[in-house]
C-alpha positions in Angstrom: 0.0 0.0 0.0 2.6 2.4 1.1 4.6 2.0 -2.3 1.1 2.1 -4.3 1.3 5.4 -2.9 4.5 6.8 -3.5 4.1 5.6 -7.3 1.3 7.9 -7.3 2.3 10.5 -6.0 5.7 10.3 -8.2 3.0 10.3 -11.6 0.5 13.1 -10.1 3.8 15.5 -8.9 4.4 18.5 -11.4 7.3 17.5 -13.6 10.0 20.1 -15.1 12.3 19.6 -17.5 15.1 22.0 -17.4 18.3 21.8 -15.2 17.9 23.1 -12.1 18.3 26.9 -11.4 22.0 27.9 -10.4 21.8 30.1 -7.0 23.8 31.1 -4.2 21.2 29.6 -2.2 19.1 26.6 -2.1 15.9 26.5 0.1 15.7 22.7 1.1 11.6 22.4 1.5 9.3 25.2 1.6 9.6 26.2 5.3 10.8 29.9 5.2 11.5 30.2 1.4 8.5 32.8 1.2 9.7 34.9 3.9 13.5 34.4 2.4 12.3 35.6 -1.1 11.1 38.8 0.3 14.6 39.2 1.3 16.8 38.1 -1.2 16.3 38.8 -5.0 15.2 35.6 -7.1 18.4 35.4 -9.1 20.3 34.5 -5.7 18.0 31.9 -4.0 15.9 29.1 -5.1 14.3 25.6 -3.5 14.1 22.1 -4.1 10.2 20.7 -3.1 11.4 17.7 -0.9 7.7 16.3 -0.5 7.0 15.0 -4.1 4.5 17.6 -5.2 7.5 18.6 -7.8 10.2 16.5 -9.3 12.8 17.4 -12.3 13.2 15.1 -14.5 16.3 16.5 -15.5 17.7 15.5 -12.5 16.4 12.2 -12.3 17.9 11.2 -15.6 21.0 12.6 -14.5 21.7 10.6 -11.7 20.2 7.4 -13.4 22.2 7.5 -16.7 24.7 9.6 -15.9 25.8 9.2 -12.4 25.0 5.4 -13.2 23.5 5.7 -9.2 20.7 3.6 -8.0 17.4 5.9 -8.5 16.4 6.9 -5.0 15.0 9.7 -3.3 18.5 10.5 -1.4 20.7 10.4 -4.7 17.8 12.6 -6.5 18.4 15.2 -3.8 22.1 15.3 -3.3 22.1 15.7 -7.6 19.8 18.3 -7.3 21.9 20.2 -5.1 25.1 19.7 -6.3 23.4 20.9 -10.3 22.2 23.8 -8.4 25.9 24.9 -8.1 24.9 26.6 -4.6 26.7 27.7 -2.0 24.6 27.7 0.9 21.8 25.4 1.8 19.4 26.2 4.2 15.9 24.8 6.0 13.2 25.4 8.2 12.8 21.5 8.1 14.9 21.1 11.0 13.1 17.6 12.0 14.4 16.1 8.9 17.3 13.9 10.2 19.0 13.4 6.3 19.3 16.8 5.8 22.2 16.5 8.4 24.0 14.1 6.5 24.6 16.6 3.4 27.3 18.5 5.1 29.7 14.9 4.4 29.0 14.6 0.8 29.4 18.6 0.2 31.9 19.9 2.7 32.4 23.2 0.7 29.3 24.5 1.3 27.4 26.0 3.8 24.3 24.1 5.3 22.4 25.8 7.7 18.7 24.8 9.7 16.3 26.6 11.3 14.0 25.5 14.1 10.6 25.4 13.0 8.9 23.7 15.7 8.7 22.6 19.5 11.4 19.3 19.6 10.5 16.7 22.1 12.4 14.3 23.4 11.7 11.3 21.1 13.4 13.6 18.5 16.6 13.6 20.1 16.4 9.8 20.7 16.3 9.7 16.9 19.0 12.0 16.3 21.3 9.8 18.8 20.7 6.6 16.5 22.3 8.3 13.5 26.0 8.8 12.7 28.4 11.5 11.5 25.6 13.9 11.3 26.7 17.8 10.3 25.5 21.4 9.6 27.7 24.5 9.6 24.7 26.2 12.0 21.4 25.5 13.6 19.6 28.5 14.7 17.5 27.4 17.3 14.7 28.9 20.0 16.8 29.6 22.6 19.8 28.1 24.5 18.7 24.7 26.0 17.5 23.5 22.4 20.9 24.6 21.0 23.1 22.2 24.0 20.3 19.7 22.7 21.2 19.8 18.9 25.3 20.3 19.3 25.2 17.1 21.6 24.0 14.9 18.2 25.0 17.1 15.8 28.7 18.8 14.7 27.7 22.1 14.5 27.9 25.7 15.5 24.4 26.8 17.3 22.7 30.3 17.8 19.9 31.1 20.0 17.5 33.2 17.3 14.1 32.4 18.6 10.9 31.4 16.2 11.8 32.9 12.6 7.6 33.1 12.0 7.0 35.1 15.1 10.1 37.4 14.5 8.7 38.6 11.1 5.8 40.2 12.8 6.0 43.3 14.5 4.3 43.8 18.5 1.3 45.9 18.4 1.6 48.0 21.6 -1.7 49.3 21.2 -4.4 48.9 24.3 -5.7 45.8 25.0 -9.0 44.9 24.6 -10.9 43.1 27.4 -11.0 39.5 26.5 -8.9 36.4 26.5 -7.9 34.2 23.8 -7.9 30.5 23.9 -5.6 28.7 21.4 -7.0 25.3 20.4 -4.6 22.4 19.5 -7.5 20.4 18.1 -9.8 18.3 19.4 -11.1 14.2 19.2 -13.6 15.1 16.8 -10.6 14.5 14.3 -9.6 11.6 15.3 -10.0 8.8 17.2 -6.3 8.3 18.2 -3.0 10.2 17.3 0.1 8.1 16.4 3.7 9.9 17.5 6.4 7.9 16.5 5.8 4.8 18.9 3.4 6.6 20.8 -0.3 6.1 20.1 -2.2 8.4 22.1 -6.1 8.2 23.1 -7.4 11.2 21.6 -10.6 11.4 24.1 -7.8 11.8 27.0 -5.5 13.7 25.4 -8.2 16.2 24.6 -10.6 16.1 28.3 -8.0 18.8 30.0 -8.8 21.0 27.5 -12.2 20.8 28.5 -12.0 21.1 32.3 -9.6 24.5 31.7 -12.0 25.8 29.2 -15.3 25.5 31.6 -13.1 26.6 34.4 -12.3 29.7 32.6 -15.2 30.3 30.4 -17.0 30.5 34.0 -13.9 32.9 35.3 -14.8 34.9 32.5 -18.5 34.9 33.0 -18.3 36.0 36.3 -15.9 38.9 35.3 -17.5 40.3 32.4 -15.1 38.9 30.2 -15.1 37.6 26.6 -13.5 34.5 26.2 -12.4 34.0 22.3 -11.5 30.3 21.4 -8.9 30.5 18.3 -9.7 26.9 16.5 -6.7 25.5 15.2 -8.5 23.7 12.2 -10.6 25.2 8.7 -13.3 23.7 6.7 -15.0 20.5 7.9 -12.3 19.7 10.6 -12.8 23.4 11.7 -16.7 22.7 11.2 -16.4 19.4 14.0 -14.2 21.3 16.2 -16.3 24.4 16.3 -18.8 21.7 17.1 -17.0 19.5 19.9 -16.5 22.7 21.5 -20.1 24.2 21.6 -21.3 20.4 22.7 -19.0 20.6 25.5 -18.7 24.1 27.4 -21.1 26.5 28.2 -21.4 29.4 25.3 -22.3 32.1 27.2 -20.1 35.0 26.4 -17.9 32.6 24.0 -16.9 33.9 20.8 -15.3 31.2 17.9 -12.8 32.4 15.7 -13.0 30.6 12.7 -10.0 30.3 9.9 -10.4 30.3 6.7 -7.9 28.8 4.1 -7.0 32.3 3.0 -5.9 33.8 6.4 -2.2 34.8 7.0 0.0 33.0 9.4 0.8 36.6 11.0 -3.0 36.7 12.1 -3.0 34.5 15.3 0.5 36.8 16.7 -1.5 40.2 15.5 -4.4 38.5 17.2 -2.8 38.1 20.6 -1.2 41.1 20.9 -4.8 42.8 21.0 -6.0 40.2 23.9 -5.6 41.2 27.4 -4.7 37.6 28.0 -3.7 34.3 25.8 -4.2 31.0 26.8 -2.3 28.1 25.8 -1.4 24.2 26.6 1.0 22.2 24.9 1.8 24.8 21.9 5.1 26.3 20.8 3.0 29.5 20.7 2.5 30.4 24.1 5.9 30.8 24.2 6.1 32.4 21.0 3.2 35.0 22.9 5.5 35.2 26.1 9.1 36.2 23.5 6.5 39.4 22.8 5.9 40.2 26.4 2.2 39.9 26.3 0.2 37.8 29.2 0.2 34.6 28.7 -1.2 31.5 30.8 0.5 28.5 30.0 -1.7 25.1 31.0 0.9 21.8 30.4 -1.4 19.6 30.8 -0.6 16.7 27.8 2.3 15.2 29.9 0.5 12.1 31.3 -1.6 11.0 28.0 1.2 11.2 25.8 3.9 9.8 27.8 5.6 12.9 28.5 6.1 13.3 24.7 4.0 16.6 24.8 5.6 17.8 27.6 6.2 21.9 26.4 8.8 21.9 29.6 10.7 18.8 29.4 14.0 20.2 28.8 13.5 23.0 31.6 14.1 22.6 34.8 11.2 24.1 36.4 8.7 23.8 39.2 5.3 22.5 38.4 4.0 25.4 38.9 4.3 29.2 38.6 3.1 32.8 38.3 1.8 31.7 34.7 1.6 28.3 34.0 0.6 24.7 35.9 1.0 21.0 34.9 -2.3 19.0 34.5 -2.9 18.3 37.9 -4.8 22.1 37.9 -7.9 22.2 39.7 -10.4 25.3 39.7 -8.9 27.0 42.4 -5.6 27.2 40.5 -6.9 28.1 37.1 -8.5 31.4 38.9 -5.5 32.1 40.8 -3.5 32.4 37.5 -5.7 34.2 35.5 -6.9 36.6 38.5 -2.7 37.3 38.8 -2.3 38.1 35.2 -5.6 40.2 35.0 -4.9 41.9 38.0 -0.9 42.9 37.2 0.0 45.8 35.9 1.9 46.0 32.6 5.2 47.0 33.9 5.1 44.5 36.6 4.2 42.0 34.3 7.2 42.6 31.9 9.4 43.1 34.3 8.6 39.8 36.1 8.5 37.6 33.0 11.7 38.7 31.0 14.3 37.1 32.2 12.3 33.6 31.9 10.5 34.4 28.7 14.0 34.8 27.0 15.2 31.4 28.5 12.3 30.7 26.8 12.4 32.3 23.5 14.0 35.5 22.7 12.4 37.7 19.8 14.4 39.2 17.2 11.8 41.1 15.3 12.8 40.4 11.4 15.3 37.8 12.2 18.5 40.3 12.3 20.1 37.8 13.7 19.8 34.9 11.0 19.8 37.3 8.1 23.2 39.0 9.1 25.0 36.1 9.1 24.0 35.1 6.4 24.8 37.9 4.6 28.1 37.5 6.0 28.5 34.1 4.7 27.8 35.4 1.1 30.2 38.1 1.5 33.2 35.5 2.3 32.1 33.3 -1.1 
């Protein structure tokens, strides 16, 4: 079954023809190149589509007639890149463990990864299995995720933060009175979620999510507060999740914000820095939220039905709990405390209590100064 797939998506992927573009730079996957293109002019970067939507034919009869190499996805890749002529490669694909093997068949140039994501432990675990892995530099979220990638990988680290969240600017304007939910799904998907060896029961994994909804839907009811619940799907997922939600909480001064396929990436950082509060559980972007200073309750309560792996602290050492954030063993009385602390505290108090940790954290380098200037540098020596 899985290779009746992969044959079909080899025959429905767009095919070109010509060689590969020559560029200074080559995006490995899509993750970034957007944002990258805005920066550099199209005559000095291009990308090669590593998830079969695209494949050059060029290249593929290169490395099966000419290189006389066996005709697999690898070889197809390390051809692409060396017709390409590049001299730096970079990607926002930092989970993908064969881009770090790159740097040993082309140790002239430059390869360079981006953290796109939260990394949990089982990642790591699969990072230790492999051998002679390389990248010239890893720009990570902050300091403990760097120690984590230089112990299985030889390269140089730098703490840069989350690339998205640094391309949009923090609106300082006044708050408005509500607080903002961010929802990392629900079991209406699915049954059960598979992560690596971990299959989780999506019913459990999801019933948390519940209890600190009603507890604070009923905090905000009693405070004349409106609660907003950001929905993390669109179309008929969005449709069941808007649904699962209204079955299971009380909708009195609840308001659903729906996506839409169209709507930016920037909207949900725009859309907290207008809330007088954000919510979050297990999500890279409550962190993303605390980089830009704003209030920001953090609820980590996945560790337990998924085996620690969604653990958002597991490479911190913190206490269970704090001025803004719990484990799962919350209870009403804690849910209040938090989000009476963070209503209650004054701006400066607030920034000045959270700094310190929220760039331990994640630091924010608003347009990625950081990542483009070395860069830049790097050119400069070629």
């Amino acid at each position: 079954m899985r290779m009746f797939k992969k044959i079909l998506k080899f025959i429905n992927a767009k095919k070109r023809y010509l060689p590969p573009k020559k560029t200074k730079i080559l995006f490995f996957d899509n993750i970034f190149f957007k944002e990258f293109s805005k920066f550099f002019d199209s005559r000095v970067i291009s990308k090669i589509d590593i998830r079969v939507n695209e494949l050059n034919v060029y290249v593929i009869i290169y490395t099966f007639f000419f290189k006389l190499e066996k005709l697999t996805f690898h070889n197809y890749l390390k051809n692409y890149i060396s017709l390409t002529q590049c001299k730096i490669v970079i990607t926002g694909n930092d989970n993908y463990i064969f881009f770090y093997s790159l740097k040993n068949f082309f140790p002239e140039k430059k390869f360079i990864s981006i953290q796109n994501g939260f990394r949990n432990f089982t990642f790591f675990q699969k990072l230790k299995k492999q051998k002679n892995l390389k990248a010239d530099y890893i720009f990570a979220f902050n300091k403990s995720f760097c120690d984590l990638f230089r112990k299985f990988i030889s390269t140089k680290t730098i703490v840069s933060g989350s690339f998205r969240n640094n391309t949009i600017k923090i609106n300082k304007k006044k708050k408005m009175k509500s607080f903002l939910f961010i929802s990392n799904g629900n079991p209406a998907a699915s049954p059960s979620m598979l992560h690596g060896r971990f299959k989780f029961n999506v019913k459990k994994f999801f019933s948390s999510d519940l209890k600190l909804l009603n507890y604070t839907q009923e905090y905000c009811e009693r405070n004349k507060i409106i609660l907003k619940i950001c929905l993390k799907f669109y179309g008929e997922k969005g449709n069941r999740e808007l649904n699962y939600f209204k079955d299971n909480i009380r909708n009195r001064n609840v308001k659903f914000l729906i996506k839409t396929k169209l709507k930016d990436v920037s909207d949900i950082y725009q859309l907290a820095d207008k809330n007088l509060l954000t919510i979050s559980t297990h999500s890279t972007f409550g962190l993303e939220n605390l980089s830009r200073l704003n209030r920001t309750a953090i609820f980590n309560n996945k560790i337990k039905p998924s085996y620690n792996v969604m653990n958002l602290f597991w490479n911190y050492k913190l206490p269970k709990n704090g001025d803004f954030w719990s484990d799962e063993n919350f209870n009403k009385k804690k849910v209040n405390s938090i989000l009476n602390n963070l209503k209650n505290m004054r701006s400066v108090s607030w920034e000045r209590k959270v700094k310190s940790l929220a760039n331990k954290f994640m630091i924010y380098d608003y347009q990625n100064k950081i990542i483009f200037n070395k860069i830049n540098e790097l050119l400069k020596k070629e």
